[in-house]
Backbone bond lengths (Angstrom), bond angles and torsions (degrees), N, CA, C in turn:
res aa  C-N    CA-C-N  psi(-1)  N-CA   C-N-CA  omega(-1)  CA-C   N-CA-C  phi
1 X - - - 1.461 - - 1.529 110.69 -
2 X 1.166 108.50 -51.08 1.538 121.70 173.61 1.851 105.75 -34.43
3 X 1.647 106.28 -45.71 1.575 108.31 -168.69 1.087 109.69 -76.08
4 X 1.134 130.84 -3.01 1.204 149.88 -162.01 1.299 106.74 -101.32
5 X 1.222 137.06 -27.68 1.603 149.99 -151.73 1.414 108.47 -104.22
6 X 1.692 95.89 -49.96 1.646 109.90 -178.41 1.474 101.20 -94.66
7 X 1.143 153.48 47.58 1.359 142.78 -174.44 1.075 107.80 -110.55
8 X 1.506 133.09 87.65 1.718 126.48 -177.89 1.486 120.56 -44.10
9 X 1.313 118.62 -44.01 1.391 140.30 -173.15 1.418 101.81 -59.68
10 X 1.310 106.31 -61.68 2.164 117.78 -172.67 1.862 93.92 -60.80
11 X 1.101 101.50 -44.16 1.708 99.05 -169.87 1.556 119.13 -54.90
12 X 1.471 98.21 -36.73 1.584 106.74 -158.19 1.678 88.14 -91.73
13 X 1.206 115.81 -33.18 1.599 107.55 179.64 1.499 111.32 -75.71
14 X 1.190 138.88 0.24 1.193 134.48 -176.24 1.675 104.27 -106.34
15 X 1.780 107.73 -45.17 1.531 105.21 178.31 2.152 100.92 -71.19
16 X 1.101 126.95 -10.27 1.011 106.70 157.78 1.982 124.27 -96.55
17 X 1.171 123.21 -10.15 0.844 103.80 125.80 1.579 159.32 -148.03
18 X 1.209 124.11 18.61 1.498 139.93 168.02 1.691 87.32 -61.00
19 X 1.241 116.59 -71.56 1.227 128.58 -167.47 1.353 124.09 -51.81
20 X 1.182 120.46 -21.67 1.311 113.18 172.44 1.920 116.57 -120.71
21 X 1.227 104.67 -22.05 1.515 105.29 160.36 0.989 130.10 -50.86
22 X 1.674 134.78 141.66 1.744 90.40 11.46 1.682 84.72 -86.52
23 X 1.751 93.55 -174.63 1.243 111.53 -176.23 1.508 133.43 -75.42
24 X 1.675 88.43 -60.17 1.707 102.91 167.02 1.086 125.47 -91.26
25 X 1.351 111.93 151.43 0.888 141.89 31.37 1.878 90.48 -100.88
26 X 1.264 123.46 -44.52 1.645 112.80 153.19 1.154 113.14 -136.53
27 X 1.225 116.03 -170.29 1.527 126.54 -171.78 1.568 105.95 -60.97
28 X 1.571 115.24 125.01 1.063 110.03 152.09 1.232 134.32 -38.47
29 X 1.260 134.21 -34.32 1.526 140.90 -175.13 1.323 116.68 -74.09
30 X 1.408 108.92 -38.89 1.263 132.02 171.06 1.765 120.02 -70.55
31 X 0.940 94.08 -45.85 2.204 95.89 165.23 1.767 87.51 -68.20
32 X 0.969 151.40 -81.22 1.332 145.86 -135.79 1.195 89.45 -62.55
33 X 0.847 159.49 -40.66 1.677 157.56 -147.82 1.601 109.35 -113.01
34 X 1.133 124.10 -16.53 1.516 126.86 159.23 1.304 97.39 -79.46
35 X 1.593 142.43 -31.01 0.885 120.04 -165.80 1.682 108.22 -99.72
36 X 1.021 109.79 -41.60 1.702 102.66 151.75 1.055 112.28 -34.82
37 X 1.473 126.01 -79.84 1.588 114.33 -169.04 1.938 113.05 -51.92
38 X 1.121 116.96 -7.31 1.400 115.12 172.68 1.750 130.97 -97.50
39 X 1.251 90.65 33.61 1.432 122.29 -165.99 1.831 110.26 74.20
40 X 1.058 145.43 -12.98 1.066 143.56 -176.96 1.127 123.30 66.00
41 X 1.333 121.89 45.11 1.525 137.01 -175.18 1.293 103.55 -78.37
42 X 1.345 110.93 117.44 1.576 110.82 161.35 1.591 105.08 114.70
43 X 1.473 120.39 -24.53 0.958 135.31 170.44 1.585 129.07 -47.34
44 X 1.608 110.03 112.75 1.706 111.30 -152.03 2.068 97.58 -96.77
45 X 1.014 99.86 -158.94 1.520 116.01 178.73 1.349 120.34 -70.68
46 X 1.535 89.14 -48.04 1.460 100.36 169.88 1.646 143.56 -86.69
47 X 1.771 99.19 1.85 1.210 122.75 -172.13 2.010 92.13 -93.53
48 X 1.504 106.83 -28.65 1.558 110.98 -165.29 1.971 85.37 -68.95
49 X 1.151 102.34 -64.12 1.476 121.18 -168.22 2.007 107.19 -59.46
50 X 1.152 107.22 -14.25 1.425 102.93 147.78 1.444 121.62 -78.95
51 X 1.523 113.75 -54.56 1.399 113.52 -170.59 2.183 107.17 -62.13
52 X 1.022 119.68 -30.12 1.317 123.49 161.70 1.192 109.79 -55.54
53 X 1.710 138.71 -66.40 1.269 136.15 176.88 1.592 119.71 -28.87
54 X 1.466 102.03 -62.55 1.609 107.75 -157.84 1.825 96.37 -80.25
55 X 1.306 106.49 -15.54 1.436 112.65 -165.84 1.574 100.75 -82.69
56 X 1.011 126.68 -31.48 1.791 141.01 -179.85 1.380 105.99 -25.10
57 X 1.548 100.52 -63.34 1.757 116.74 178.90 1.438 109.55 -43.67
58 X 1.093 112.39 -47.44 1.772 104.23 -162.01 1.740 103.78 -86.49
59 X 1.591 107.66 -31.66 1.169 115.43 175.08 1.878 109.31 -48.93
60 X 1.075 121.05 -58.95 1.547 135.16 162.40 1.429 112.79 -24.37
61 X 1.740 113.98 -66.59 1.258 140.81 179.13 1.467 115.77 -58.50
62 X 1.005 116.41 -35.76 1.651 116.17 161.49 1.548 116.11 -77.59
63 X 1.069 127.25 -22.81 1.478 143.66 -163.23 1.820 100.11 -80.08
64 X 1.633 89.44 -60.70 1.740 103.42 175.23 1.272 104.41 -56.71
65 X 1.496 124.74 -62.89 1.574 120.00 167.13 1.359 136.41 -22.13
66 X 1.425 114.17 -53.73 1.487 117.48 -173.58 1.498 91.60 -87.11
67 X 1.343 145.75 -68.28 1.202 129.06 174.03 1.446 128.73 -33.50
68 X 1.267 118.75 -17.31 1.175 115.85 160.83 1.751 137.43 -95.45
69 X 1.549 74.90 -6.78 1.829 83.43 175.74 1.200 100.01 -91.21
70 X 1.590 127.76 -40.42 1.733 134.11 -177.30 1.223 110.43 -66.37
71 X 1.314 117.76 -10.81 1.587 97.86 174.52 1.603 117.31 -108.02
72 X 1.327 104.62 19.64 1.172 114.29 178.26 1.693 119.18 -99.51
């Protein structure tokens, strides 16, 4: 699991795509997060538990990031 966490390759292939699908008309991740930042009115259980899903990837990708700058 651990290899799994730190894997640059698995990370970057997932934030391109779990993370950003689907594409068109734009990124899913990206409508969820305009709509957060727009107070998030209307926003159900399952709209939260989407924006967590597609968001996972980058969540990872920042994680690998700062651990890799701090251990330097």
């Amino acid at each position: 699991m651990n290899d799994f966490l730190n894997n640059w390759k698995l990370i970057l292939l997932l934030c391109l795509t779990l993370g950003l699908a689907p594409f068109f008309p734009e990124p899913h991740l990206w409508g969820k997060l305009k709509w957060v930042a727009g107070g998030a009115v209307g926003m159900e259980a399952m709209d939260w538990f989407d924006l967590i899903f597609h968001g996972f990837p980058f969540l990872l990708l920042i994680r690998k990031s700062l651990l890799s700058v701090l251990k330097k």
